[in-house]
MIDOSE-1310 file (N, C-alpha, C; in nm, 2 decimals, decimal comma, always signed):
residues 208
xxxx	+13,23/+10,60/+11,87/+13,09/+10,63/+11,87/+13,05/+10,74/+11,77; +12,92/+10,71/+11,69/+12,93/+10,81/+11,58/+12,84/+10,88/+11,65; +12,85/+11,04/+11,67/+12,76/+11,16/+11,71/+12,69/+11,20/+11,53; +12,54/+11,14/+11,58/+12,47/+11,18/+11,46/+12,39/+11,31/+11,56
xxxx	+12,34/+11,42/+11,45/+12,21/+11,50/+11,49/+12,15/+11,48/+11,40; +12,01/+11,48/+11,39/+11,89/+11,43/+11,33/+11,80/+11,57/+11,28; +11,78/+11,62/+11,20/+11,70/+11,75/+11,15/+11,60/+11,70/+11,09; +11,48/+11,74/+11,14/+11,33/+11,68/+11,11/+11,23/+11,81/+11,14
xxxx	+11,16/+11,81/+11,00/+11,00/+11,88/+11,02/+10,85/+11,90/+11,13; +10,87/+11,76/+11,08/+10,74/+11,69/+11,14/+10,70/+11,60/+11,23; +10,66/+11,54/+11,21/+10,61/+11,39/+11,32/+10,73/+11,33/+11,37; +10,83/+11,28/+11,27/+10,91/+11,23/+11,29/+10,93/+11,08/+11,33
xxxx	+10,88/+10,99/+11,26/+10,90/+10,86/+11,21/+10,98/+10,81/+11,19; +11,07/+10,86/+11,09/+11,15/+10,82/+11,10/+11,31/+10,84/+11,15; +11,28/+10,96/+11,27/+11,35/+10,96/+11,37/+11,30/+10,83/+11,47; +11,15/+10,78/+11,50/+11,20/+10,70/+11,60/+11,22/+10,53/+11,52
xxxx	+11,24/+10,57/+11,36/+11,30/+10,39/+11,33/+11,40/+10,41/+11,39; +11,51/+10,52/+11,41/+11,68/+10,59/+11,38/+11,67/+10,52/+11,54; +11,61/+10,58/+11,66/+11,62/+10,56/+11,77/+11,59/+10,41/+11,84; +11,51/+10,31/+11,78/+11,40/+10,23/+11,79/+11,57/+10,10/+11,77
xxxx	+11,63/+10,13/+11,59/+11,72/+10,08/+11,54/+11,87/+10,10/+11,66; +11,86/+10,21/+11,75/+11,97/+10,22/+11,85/+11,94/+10,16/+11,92; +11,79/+10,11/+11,99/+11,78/+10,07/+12,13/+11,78/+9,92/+12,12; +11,75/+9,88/+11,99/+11,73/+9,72/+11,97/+11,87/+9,65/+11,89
xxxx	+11,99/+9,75/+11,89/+12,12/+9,68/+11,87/+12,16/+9,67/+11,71; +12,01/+9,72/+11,62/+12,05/+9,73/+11,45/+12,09/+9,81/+11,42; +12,14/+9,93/+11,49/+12,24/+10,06/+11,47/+12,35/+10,09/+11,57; +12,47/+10,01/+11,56/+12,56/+9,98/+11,64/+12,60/+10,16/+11,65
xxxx	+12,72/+10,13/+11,79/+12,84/+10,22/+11,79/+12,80/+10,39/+11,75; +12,63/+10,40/+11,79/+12,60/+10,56/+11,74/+12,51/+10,61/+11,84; +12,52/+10,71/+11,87/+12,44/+10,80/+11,94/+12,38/+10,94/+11,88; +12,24/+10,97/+11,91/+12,18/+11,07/+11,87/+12,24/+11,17/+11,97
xxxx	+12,33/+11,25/+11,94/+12,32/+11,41/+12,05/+12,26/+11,50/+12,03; +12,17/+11,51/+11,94/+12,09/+11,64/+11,94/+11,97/+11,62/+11,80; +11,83/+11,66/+11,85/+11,71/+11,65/+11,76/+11,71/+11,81/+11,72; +11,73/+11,86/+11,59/+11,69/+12,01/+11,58/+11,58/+12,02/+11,42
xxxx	+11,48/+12,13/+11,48/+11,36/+12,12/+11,41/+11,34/+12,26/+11,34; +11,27/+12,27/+11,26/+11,27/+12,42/+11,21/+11,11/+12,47/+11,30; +11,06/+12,36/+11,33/+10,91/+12,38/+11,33/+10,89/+12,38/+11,46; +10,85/+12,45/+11,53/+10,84/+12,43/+11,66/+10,71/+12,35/+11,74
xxxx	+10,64/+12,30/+11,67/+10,49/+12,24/+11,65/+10,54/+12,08/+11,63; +10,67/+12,08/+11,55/+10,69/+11,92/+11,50/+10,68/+11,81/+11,67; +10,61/+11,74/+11,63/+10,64/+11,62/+11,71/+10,74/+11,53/+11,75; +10,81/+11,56/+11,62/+10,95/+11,49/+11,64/+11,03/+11,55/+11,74
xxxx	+11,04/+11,65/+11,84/+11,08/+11,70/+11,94/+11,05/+11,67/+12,03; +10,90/+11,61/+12,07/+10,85/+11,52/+12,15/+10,86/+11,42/+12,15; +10,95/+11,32/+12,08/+10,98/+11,20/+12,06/+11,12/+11,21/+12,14; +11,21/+11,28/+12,06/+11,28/+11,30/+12,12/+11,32/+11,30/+12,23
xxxx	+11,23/+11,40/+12,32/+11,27/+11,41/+12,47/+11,22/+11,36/+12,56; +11,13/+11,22/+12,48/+11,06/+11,10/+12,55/+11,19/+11,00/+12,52; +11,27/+11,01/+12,45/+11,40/+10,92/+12,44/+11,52/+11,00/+12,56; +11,48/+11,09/+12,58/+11,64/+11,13/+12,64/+11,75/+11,22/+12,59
xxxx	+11,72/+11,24/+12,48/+11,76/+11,36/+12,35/+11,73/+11,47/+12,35; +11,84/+11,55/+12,38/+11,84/+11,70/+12,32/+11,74/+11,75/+12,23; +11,64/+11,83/+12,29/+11,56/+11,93/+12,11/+11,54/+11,99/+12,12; +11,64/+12,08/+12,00/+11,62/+12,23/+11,96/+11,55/+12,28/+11,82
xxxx	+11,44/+12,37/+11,87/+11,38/+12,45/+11,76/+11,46/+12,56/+11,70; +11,51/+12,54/+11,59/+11,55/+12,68/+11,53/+11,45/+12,70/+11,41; +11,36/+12,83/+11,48/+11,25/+12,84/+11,35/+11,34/+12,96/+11,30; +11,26/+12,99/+11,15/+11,33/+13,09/+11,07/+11,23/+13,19/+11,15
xxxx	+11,09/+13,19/+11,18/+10,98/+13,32/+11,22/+11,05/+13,39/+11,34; +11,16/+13,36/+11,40/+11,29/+13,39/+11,52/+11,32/+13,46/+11,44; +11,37/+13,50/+11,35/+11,49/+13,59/+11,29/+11,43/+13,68/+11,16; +11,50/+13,76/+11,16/+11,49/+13,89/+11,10/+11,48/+13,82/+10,93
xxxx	+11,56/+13,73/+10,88/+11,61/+13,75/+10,77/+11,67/+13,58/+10,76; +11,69/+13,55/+10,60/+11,66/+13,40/+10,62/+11,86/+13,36/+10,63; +11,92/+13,49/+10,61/+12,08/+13,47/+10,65/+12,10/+13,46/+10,78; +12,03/+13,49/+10,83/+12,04/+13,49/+11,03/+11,95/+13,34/+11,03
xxxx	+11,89/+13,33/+11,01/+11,81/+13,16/+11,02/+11,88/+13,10/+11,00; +11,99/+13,08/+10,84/+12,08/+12,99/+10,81/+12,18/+12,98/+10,93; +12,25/+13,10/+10,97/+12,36/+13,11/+11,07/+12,35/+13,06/+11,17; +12,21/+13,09/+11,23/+12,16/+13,02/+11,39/+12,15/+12,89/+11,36
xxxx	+12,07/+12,83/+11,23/+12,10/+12,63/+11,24/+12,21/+12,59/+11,19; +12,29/+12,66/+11,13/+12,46/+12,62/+11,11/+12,54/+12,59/+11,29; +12,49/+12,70/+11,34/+12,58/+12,69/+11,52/+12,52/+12,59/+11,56; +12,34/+12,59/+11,60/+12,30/+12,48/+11,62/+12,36/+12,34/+11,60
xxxx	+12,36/+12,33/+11,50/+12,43/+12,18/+11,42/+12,55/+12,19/+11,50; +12,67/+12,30/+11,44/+12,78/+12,31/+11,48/+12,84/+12,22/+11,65; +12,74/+12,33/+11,69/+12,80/+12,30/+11,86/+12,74/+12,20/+11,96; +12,71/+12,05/+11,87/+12,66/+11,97/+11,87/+12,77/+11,87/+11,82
xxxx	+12,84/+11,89/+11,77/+12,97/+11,85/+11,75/+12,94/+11,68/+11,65; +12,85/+11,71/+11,54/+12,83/+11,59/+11,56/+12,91/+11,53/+11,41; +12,94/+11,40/+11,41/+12,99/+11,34/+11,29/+12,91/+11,31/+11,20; +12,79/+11,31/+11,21/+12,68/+11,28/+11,12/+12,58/+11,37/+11,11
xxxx	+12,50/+11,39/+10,96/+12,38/+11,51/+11,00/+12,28/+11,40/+10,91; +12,17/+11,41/+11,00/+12,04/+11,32/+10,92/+11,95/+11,39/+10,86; +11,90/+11,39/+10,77/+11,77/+11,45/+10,75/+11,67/+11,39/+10,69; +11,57/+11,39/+10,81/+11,42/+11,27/+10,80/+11,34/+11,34/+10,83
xxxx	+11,31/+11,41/+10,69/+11,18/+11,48/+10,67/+11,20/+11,65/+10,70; +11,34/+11,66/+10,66/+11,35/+11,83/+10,74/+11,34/+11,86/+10,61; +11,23/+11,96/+10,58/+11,20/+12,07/+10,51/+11,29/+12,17/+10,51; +11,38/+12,20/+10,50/+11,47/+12,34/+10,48/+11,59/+12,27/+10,39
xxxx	+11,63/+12,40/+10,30/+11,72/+12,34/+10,19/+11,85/+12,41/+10,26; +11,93/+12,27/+10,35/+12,09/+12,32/+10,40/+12,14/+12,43/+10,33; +12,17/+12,50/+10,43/+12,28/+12,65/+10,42/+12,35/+12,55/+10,33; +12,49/+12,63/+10,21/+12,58/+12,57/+10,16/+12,70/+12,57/+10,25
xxxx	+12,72/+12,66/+10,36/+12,79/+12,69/+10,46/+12,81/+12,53/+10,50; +12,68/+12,49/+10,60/+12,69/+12,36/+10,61/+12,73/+12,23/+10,51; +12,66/+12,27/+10,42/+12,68/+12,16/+10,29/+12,89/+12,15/+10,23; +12,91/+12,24/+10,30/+13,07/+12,23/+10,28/+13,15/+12,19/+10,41
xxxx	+13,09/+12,21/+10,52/+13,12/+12,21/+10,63/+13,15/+12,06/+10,63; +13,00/+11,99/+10,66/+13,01/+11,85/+10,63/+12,98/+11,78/+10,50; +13,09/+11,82/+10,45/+13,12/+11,77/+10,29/+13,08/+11,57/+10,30; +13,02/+11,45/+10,26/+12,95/+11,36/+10,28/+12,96/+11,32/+10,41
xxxx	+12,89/+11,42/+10,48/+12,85/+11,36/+10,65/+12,70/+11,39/+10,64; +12,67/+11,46/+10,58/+12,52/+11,45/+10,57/+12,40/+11,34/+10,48; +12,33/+11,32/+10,52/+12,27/+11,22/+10,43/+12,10/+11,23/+10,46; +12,00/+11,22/+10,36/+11,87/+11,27/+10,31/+11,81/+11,15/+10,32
xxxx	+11,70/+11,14/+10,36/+11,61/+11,02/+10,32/+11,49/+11,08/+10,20; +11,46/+11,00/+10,12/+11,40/+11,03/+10,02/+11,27/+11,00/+9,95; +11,12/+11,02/+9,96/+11,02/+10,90/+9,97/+11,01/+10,80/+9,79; +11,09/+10,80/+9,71/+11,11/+10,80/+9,58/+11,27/+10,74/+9,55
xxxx	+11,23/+10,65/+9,44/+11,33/+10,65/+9,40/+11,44/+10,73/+9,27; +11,52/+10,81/+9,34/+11,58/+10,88/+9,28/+11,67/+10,84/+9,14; +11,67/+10,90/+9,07/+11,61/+11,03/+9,03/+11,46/+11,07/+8,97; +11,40/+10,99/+9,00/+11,20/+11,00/+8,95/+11,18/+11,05/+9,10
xxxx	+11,08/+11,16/+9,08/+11,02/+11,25/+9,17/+11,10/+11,32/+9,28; +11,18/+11,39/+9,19/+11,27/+11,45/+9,29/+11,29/+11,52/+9,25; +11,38/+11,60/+9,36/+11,40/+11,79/+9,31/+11,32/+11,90/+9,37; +11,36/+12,00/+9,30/+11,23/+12,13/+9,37/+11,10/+12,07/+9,37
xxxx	+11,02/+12,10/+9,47/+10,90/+12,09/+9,49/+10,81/+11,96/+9,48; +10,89/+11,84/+9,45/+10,87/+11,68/+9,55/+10,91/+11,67/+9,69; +10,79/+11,65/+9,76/+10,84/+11,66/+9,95/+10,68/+11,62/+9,97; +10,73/+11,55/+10,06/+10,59/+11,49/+10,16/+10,48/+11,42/+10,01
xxxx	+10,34/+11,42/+10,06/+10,23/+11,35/+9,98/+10,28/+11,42/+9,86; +10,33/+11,50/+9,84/+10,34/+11,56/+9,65/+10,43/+11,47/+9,57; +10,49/+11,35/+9,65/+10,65/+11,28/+9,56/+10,52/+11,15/+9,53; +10,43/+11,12/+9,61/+10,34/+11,00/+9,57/+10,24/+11,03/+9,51
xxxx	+10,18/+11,15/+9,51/+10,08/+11,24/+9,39/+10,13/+11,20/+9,24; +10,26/+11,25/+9,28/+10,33/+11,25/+9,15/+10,32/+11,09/+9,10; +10,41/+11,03/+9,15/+10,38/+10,92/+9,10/+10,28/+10,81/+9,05; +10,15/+10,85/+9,14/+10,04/+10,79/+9,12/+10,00/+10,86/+8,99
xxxx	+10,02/+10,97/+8,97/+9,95/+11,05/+8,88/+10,03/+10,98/+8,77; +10,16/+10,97/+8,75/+10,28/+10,91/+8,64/+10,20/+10,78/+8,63; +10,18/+10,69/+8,70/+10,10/+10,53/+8,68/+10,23/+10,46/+8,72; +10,35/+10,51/+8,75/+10,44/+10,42/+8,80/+10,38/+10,25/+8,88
xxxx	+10,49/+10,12/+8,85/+10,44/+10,00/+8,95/+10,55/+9,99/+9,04; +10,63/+10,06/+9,01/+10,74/+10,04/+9,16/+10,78/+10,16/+9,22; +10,77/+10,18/+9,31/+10,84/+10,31/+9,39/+10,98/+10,27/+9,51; +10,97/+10,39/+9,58/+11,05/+10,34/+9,71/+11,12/+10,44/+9,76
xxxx	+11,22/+10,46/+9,79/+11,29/+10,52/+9,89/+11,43/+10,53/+9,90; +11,48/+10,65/+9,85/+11,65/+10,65/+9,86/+11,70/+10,71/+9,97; +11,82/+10,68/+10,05/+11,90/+10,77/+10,12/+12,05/+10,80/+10,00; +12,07/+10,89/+10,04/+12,19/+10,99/+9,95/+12,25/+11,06/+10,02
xxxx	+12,35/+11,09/+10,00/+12,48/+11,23/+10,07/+12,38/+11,39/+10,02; +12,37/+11,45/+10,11/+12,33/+11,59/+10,01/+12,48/+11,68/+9,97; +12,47/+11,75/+9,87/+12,55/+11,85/+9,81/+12,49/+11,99/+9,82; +12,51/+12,04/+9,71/+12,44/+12,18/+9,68/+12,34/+12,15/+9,62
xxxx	+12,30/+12,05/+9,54/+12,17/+12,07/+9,46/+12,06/+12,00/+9,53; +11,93/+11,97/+9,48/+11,83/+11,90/+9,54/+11,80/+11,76/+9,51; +11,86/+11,71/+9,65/+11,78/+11,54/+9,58/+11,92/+11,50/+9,49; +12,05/+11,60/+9,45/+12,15/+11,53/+9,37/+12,28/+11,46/+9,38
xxxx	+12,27/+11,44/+9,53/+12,40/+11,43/+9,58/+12,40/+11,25/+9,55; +12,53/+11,16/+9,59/+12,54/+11,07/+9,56/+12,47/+10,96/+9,64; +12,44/+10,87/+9,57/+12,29/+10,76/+9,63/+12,41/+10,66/+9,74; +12,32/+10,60/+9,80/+12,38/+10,53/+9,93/+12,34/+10,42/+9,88
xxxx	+12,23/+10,39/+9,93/+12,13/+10,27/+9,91/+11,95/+10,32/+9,85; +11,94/+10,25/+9,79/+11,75/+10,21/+9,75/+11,67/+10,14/+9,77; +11,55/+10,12/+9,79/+11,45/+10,01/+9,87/+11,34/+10,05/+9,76; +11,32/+9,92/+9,70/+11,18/+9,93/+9,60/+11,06/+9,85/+9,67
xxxx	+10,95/+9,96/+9,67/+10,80/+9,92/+9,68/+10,72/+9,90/+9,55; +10,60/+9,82/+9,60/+10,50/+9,84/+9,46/+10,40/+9,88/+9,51; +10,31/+9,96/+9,40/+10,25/+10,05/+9,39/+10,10/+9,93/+9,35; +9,99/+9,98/+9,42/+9,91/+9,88/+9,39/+9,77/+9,96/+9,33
xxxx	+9,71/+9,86/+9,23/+9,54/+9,95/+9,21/+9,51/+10,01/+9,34; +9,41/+10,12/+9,32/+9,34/+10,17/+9,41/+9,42/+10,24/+9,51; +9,55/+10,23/+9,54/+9,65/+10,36/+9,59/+9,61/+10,50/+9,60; +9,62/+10,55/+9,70/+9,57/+10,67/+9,72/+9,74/+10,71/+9,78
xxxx	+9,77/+10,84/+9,77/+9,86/+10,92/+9,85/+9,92/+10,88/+9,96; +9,81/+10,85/+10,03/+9,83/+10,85/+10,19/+9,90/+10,66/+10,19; +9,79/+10,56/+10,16/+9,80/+10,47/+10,13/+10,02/+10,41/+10,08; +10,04/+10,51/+9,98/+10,13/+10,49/+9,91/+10,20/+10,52/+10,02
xxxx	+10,22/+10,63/+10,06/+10,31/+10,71/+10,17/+10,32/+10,63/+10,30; +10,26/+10,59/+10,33/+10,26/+10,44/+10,46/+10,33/+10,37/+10,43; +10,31/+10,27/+10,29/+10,37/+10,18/+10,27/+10,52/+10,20/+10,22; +10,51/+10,30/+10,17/+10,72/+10,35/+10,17/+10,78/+10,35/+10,28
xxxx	+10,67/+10,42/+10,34/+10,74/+10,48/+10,54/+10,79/+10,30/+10,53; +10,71/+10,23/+10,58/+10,69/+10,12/+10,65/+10,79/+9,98/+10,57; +10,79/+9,99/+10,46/+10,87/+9,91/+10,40/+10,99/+9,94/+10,34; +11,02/+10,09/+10,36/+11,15/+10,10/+10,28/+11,22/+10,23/+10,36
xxxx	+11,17/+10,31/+10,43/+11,23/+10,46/+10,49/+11,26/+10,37/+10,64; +11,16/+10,34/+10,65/+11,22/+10,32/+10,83/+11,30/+10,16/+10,77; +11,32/+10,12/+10,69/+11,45/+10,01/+10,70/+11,59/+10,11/+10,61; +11,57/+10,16/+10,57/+11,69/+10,20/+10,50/+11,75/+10,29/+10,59
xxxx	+11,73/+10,38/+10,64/+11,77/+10,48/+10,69/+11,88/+10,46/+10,82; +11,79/+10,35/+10,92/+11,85/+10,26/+11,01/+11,98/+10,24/+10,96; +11,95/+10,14/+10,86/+12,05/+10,02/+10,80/+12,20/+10,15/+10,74; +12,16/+10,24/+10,67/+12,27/+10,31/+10,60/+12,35/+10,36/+10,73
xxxx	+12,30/+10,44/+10,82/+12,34/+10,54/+10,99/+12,44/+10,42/+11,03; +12,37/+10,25/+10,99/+12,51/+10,18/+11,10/+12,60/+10,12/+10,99; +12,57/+10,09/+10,86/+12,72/+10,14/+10,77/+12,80/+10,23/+10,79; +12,74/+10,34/+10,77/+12,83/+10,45/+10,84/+12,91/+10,48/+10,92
xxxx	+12,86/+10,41/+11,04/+12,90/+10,42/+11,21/+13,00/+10,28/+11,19; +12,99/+10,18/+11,11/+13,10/+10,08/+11,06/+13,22/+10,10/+11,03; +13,18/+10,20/+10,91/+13,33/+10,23/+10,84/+13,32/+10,23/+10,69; +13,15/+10,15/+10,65/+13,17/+10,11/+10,56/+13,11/+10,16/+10,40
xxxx	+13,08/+10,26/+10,44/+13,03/+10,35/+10,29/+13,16/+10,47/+10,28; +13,19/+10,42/+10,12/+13,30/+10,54/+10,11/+13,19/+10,62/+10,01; +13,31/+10,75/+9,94/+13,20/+10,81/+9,79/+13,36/+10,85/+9,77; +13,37/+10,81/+9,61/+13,48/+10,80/+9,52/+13,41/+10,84/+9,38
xxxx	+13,50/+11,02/+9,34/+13,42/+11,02/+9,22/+13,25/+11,01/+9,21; +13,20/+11,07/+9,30/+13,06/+11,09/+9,33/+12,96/+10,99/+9,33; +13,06/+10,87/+9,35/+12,97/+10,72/+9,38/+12,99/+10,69/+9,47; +12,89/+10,62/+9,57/+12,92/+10,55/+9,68/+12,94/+10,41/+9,66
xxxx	+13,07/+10,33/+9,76/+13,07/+10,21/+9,77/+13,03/+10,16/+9,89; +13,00/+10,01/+9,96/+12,97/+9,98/+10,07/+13,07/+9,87/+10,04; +13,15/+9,83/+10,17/+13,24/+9,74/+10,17/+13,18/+9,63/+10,25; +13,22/+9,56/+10,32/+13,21/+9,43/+10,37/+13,29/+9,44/+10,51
């Protein structure tokens, strides 16, 4: 059984495709043990504990200093014991502590296809601003391993949308959620829980 914890911002969407994909049998062999949020306002912690799931707030505005923040969501994670770390929509850029801890056990959902609109300061409506603003016709949605840098770690899978006249932000950002974040994300968590995504030489393969 793969012990995933799930680290999310906000609403959290696509925490309940992740849960939605466990209850209906399209994410084999995995259990969520633990929802942890920076934000203590996120909703995604109320999803959560309407599922039966653990949720813990580790805000940084708790701690003196943003090395004591790192430390307390490092244990968090830690003593959660989990094989998997998700992140759907979590706004904080992993301690490196962790990022070596779980050397490819972590993995990022992304509203873009990477490497276009990504990096410092693409997150939320700003990755489809961007785009709309670019005139891009296709967009979409990557999951990836995270590393030390942003948005650089090695790609898993990609899901392409198109971008239509008259697109607005919001508009665009639905139609990624809906067509490509809440199917990919699912889909990658039960490769995983398979057996079947390696990363060799900082590419991922998916087997059969």
């Amino acid at each position: 059984m793969l012990r995933v914890v799930v680290c999310v911002s906000g609403g959290g969407t696509n925490l309940q495709a992740i849960i939605d994909g466990i209850a209906q049998g399209a994410v084999c062999n995995t259990e969520i043990v633990r929802v942890v949020s920076n934000n203590p306002g996120a909703f995604a912690l109320e999803r959560a504990k309407r599922a039966g799931i653990e949720a813990v707030c580790v805000s940084p505005k708790d701690y003196r200093d943003r090395e004591l923040f790192e430390e307390a969501l490092f244990a968090c994670v830690e003593e959660a014991t989990p094989d998997l770390i998700v992140l759907a929509g979590f706004m904080v850029k992993v301690p490196g502590k962790m990022v070596k801890r779980y050397e490819n056990r972590i993995i990022n959902i992304h509203p873009a296809l990477i490497p276009a609109f990504s990096g410092t300061g693409y997150y939320g409506l700003k990755v489809h601003e961007a785009a709309l603003k670019r005139g891009v016709k296709i967009t979409g949605a990557t999951v990836h391993f995270v590393n030390d840098g942003m948005d650089e770690g090695p790609i898993i899978m990609q899901k392409a949308v198109k971008v239509y006249d008259g697109d607005t932000p919001e508009t665009l950002q639905k139609r990624v959620m809906e067509e490509a974040e809440w199917v990919l994300l699912p889909w990658c968590i039960n490769l995983i829980a398979a057996g079947q995504i390696k990363v060799e030489n900082g590419r991922v393969t998916v087997s059969e």
